[in-house]
C-alpha positions in Angstrom: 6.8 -55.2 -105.5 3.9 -53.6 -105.1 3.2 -53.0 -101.1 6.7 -53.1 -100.2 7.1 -49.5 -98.6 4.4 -50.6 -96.3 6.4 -53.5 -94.4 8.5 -53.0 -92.0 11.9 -52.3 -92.9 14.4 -55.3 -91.6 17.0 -52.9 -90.4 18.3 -49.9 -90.2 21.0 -47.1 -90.3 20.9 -46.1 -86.8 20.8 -48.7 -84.2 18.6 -48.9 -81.4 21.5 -48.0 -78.9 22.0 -44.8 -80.7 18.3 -43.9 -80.7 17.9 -44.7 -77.0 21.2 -42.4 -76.7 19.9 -39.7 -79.0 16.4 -39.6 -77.2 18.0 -39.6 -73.7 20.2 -36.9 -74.7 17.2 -35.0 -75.9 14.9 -35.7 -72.7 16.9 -36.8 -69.6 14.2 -37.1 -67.8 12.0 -39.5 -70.0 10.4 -42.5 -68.4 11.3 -45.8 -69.7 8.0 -46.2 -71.3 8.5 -43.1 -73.4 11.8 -43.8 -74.7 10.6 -47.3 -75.7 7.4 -45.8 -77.2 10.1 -43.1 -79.1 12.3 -45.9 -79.9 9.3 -48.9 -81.5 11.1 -51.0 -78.9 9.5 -52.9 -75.8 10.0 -51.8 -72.4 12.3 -54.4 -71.5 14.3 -54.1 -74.3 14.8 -50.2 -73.4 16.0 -51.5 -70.0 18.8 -54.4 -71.5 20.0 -50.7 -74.0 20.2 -48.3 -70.7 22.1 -51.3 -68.9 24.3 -51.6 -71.8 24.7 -47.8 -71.6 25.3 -47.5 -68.5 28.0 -50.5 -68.5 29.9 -49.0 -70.9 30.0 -45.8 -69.2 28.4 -43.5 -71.7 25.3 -42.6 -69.4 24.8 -42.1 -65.6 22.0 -42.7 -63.8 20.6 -40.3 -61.2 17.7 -41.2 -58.8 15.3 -37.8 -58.1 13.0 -39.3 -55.8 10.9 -41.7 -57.5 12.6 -41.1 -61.1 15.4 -41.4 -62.8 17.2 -39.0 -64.7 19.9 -40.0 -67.0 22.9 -37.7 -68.0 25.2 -38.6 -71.4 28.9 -38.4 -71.3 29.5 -36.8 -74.2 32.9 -37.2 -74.1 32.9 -40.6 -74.1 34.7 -42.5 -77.6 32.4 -44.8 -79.4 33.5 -48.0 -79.5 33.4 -49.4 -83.2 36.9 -49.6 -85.1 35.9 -47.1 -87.6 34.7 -44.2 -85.4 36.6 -45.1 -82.3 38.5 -41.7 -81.3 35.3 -39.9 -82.1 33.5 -38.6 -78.9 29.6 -39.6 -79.3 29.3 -35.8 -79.3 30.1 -35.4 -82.5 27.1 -38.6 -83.1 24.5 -36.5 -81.1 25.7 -33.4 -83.1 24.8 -34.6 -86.2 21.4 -36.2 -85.4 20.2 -33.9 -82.5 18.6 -31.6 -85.0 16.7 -33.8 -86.8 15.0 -35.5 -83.7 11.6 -34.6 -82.6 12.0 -32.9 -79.1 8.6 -33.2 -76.4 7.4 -30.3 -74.3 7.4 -32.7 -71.6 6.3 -36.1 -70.6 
């Protein structure tokens, strides 16, 4: 299998969701373009994730002029059966300190 850690993996443990969530959380005021640049996603996909985030009321969107900044409820319960009294706090907690922070845009 030689070449095989050079392909792309075809999943992985964290879901885009939770990466758009843990980069949000890490810079609220990112542009689309940089969360999807963060993320390996397209811009439109990081749109559909912020409208899924926002739906299901674990973001909030605030316009600032021109921008948006986004704040995380962090008290908000994730939704999957195994994890679902567990605020996405704890989620953030755990993988906040591993995740590369900017110095700005």
């Amino acid at each position: 299998m030689a070449g095989r850690s050079e392909e792309k993996p075809v999943w992985t443990f964290i879901t885009n969701h939770a990466q758009v969530l843990l980069y949000v959380a890490a810079h609220p005021e990112a542009r689309v373009r940089d969360v999807a640049e963060a993320v390996g996603i397209t811009e439109r996909r990081t749109y559909g994730i912020l409208r899924d985030l926002d739906d299901g009321g674990f973001i909030e969107r605030r316009r600032v002029g021109r921008e948006v900044h986004f704040k995380i409820r962090r008290s908000k319960r994730m939704r999957a059966p195994l994890v679902r009294n567990v605020p996405i706090q704890e989620l953030l907690n755990l993988l906040e300190d591993t995740a590369p922070r900017s110095r700005g845009r």
